[in-house]
C-alpha positions in Angstrom: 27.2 115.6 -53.8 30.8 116.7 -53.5 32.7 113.6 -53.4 35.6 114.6 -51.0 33.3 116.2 -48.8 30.5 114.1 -48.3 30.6 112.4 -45.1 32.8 108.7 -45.0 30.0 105.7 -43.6 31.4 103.0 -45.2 34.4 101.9 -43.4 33.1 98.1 -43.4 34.1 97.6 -47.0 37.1 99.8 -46.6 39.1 102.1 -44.5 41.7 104.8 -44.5 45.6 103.7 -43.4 46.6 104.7 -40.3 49.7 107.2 -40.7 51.3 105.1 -38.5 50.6 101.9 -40.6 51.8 104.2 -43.7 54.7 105.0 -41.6 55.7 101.3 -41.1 55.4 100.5 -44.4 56.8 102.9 -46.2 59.9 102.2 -43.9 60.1 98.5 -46.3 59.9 99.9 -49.4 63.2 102.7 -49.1 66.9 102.2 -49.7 67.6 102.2 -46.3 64.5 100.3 -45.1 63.5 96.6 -45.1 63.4 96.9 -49.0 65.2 93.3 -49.5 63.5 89.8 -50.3 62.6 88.9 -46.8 63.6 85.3 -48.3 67.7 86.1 -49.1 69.1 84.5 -46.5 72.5 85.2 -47.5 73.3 89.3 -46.5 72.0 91.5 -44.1 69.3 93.6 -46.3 67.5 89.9 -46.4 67.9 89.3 -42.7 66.3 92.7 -42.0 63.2 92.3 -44.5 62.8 89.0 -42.4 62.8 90.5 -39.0 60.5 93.1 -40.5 58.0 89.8 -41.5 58.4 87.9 -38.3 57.6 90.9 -35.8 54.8 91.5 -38.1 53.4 88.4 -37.5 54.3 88.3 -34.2 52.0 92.1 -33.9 49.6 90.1 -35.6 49.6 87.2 -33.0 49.6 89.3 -30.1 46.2 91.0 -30.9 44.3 87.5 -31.8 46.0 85.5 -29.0 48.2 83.3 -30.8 51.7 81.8 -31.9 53.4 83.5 -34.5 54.1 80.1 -35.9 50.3 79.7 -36.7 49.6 82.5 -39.1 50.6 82.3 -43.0 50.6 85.4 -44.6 48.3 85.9 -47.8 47.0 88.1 -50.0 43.9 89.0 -47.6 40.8 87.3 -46.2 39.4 86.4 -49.8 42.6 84.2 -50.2 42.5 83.2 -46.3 39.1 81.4 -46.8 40.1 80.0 -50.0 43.1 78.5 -49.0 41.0 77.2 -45.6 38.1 75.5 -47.7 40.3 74.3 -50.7 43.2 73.5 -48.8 41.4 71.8 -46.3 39.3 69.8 -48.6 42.4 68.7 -51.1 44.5 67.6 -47.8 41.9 65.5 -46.4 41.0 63.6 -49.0 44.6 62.8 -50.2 44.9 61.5 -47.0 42.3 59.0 -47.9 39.2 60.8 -45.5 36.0 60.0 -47.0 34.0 62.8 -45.7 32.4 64.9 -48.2 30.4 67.6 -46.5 31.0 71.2 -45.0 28.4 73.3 -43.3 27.9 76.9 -43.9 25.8 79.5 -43.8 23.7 81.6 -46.4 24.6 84.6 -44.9 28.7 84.4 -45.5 30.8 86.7 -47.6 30.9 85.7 -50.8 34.5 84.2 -50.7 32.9 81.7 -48.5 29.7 81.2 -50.6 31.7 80.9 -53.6 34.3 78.7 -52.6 31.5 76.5 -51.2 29.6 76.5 -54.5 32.8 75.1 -56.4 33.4 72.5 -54.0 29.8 71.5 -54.8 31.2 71.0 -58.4 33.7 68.9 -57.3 31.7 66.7 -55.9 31.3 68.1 -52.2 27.9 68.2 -50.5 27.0 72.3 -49.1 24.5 72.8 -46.2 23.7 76.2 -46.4 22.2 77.2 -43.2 19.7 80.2 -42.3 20.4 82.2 -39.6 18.5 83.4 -36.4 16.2 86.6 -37.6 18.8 88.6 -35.6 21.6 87.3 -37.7 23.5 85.2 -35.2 23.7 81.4 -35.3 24.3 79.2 -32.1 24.7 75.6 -31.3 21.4 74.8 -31.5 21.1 75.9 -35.1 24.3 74.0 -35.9 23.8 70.7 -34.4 21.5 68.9 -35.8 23.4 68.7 -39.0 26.6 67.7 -37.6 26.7 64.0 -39.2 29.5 61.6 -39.7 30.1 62.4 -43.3 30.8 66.7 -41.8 34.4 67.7 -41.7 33.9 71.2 -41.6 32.0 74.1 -40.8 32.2 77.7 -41.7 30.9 80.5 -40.3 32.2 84.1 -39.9 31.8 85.8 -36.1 30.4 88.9 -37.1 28.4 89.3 -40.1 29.8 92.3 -42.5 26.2 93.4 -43.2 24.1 93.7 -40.2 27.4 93.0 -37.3 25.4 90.8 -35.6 28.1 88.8 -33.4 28.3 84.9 -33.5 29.7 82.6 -30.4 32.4 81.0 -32.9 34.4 79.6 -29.4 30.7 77.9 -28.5 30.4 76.4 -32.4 33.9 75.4 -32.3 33.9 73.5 -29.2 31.3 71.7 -30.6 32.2 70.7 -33.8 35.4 69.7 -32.0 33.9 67.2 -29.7 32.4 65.6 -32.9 35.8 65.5 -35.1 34.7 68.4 -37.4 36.9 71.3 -38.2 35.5 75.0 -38.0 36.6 78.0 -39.8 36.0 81.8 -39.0 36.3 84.2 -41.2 37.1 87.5 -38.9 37.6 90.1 -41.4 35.4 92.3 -39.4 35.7 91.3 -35.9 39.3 91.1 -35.2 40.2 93.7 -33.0 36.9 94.0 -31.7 35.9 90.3 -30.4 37.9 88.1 -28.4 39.4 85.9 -30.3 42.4 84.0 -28.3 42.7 81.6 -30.9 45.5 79.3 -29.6 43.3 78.2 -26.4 40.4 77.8 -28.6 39.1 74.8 -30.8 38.8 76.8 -33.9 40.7 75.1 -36.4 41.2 78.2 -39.1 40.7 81.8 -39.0 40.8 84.7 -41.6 42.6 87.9 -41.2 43.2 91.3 -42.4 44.4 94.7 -41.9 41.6 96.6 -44.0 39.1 96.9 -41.7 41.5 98.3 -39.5 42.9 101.5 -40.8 45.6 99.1 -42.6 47.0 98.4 -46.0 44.8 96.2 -48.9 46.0 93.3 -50.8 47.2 91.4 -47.0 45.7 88.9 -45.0 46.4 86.0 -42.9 45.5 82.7 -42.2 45.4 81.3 -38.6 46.1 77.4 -38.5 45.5 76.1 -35.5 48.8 73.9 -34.5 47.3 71.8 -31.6 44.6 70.7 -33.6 47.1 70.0 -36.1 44.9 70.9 -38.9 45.7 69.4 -42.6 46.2 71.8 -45.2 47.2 71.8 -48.7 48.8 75.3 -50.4 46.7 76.5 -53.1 49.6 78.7 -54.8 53.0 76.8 -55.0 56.7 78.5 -55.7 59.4 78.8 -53.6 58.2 76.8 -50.0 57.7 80.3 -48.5 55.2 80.5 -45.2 56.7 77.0 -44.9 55.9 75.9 -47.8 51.5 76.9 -47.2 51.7 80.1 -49.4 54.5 80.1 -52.1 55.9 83.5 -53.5 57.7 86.3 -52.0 55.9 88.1 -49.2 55.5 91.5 -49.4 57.5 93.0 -46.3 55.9 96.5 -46.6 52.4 94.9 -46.7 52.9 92.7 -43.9 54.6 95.5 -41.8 51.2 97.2 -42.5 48.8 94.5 -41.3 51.4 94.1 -38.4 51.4 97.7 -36.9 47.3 98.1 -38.2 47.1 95.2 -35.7 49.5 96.3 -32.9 47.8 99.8 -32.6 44.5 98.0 -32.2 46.0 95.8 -29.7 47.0 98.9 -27.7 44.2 101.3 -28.6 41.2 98.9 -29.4 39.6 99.3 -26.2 39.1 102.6 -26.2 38.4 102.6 -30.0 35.3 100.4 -29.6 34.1 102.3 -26.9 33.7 105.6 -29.3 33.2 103.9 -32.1 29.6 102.2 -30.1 28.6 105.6 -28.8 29.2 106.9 -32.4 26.9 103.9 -33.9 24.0 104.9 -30.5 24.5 108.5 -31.4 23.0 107.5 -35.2 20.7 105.1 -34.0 18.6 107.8 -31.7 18.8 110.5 -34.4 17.2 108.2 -37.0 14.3 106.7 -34.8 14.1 109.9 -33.6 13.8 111.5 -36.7 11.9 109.0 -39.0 10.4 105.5 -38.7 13.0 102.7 -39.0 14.3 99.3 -38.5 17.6 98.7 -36.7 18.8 95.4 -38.2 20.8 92.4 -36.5 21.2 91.4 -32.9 20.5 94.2 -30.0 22.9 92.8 -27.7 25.8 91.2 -29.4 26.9 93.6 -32.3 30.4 95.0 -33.3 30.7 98.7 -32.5 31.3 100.0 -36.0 28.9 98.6 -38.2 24.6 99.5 -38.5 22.0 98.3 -40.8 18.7 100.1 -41.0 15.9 99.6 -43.0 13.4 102.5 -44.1 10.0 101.1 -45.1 7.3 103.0 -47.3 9.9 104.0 -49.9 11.6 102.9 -53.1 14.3 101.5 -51.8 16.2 102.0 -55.5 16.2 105.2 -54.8 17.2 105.6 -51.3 21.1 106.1 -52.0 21.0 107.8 -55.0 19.0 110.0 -53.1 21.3 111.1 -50.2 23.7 114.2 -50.7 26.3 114.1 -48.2 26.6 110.8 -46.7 28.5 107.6 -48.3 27.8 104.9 -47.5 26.8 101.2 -48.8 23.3 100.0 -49.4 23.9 96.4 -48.6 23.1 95.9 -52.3 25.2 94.4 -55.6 25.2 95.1 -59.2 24.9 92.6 -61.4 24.0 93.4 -65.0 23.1 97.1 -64.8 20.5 95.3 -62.0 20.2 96.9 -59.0 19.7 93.6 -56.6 18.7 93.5 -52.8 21.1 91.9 -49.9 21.2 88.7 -50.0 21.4 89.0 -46.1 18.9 90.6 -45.8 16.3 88.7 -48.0 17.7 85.7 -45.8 16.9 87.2 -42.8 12.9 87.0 -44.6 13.1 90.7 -45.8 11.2 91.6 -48.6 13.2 92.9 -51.7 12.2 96.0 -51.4 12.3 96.8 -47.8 15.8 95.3 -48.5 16.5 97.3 -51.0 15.5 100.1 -48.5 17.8 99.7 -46.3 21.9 101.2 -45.5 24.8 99.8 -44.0 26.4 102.8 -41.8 29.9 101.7 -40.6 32.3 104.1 -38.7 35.9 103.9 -37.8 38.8 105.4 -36.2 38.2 109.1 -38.1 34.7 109.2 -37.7 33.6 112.6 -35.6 30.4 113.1 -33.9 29.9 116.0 -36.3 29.6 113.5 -38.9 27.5 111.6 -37.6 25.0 114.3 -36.9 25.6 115.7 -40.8 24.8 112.3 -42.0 21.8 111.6 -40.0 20.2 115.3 -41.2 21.0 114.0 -44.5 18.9 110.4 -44.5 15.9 111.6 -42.3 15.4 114.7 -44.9 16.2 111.9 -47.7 13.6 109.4 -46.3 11.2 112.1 -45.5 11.1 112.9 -49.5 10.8 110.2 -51.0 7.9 109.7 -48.3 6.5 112.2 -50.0 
């Protein structure tokens, strides 16, 4: 398999930067740009590098429906829910709140899961909770564990395996009526789910461009002001992002995530309307073509993102196998060990059918064309190991 020519299905774990995006930043890095510390408050070059950050996170507001004033620039959503889970923690219990116990669920990204697991070691309590078999999780699931010693819960609106889309307003409004914060993480919804944060009772959100044809190594965290959510900063320095985040933020990085976020503001619409008749287009070639199983929720998906399972075959095999389509196979390595999804085997799948199985993910440069190469490619893949 050539590897520039094989066809791109993995924009879930990352995509290519818009020109535009490329444009913007490159703009903050030149001589005559927003090169300057956006924190030098004493000559012009600073003052422009801090325009550049504010209408950044202004772009950034715009799209997610809130006030610039409520988003802290990081490092990107790994950082985002860290700072939300540790920050959150430490600040509540230095103001002397006894609750010790945050809800989440097994299905999370692993920023969550692991930030959960060393709050266990502090000496937290961690509901892990198992989602519906379509991957969602409502109120129903939720409630019952909502107890007096809760402060938060966290769980993302669209799952980055199967896309299965969550109701986070519903969850939020009800952990809210019972005192308990609730955290998103949106690193793969935003721009494709309402969000409208500032009218909502989610408490803290994750952000970032990647996902979005912009820039790695940026993120943000939403912090809800009329809720005014307690938060600690987990990296200290110089009291930049008012004092949440210290260290100097990187202008051409957050003019990245700032036009990555403005273009899907003005373009997302149509965007998710291609990008869903892209991930159909797939859908009916494979059933068509070989038996399958479509993964995650029917109804309330995010455009860009499939999981399909292929029974009858060794799914160790299955990606190796394919010879011009890349894509992810919802699998990690750990040790030289080629281990199933831990999504999946939560949702009750089998290791092997699990292992069996592909995460297809389109985005903005995705052709039909593709889409047809790469089906050809998994049905005569499938087919032979079949065999």
């Amino acid at each position: 398999m050539s590897l520039r020519n094989s066809v791109y299905l993995d924009y879930a774990a990352a995509t290519p930067v818009d020109p535009r995006v490329i444009d913007a930043m490159v703009h903050c890095l030149k001589l005559d740009g927003a090169f300057a510390n956006p924190s030098s408050k004493d000559h012009a070059y600073g003052w422009e590098a801090a325009e550049a950050v504010e209408n950044a996170r202004g772009q950034i507001a715009d799209l997610v429906g809130c006030s610039p004033l409520e988003l802290v620039f990081t490092s990107g959503a790994t950082e985002s829910n860290n700072l939300a889970l540790f920050g959150l923690a430490r600040a509540l219990r230095k103001q002397g709140d006894k609750r010790r116990t945050i809800i989440t669920s097994k299905i999370e990204h692993k920023a969550v899961l692991e930030g959960a697991a060393m709050l266990e070691e502090d000496g937290y309590k961690v509901i892990y909770l198992d989602p519906r078999a379509d991957s969602t999780f409502d109120v129903d699931l939720v409630e019952p564990y909502l107890t007096e010693d809760v402060f938060l819960v966290s769980i993302s609106q669209a799952n980055s395996v199967t896309g299965a889309v969550t109701d986070m307003h519903a969850l939020a409004d009800l952990c809210w009526s019972c005192g308990i914060y609730y955290h998103s993480d949106c690193a793969q919804s935003a721009g494709y789910e309402k969000q409208d944060l500032s009218r909502s009772h989610i408490a803290l959100v994750s952000l970032t461009p990647e996902k979005i044809c912009g820039p790695k190594g940026v993120g943000a965290l939403f912090i809800n002001r009329a809720l005014k959510v307690p938060l600690e900063p987990m990296i200290v320095g110089g009291g930049q992002e008012r004092g949440l985040r210290g260290g100097t933020v990187a202008t051409h990085q957050a003019a990245g995530m700032g036009m990555a976020f403005e273009l899907m503001a003005k373009e997302g619409r149509q965007d998710k309307a291609r990008l869903e008749a892209l991930r159909q287009r797939m859908i009916d070639k494979l059933t068509a073509g070989v038996e399958c199983i479509i993964n995650g929720s029917a109804q309330h998906h995010l455009p860009h993102i499939l999981s399909v399972s292929f029974p009858g075959i060794n799914g160790a095999l299955l990606l190796p196998s394919l010879s011009d389509t890349a894509c992810s196979s919802g699998s990690a390595c750990s040790s030289a060990e080629l281990k199933p999804s831990y999504v999946l085997t939560a949702l009750g799948m089998d290791d092997n059918l699990a292992r069996a199985s592909l995460r297809l993910s389109v985005g903005r440069f995705t052709t039909e064309e593709e889409i047809d190469r790469a089906a050809d490619d998994i049905i005569a893949t499938v087919k032979k190991l079949r065999q």
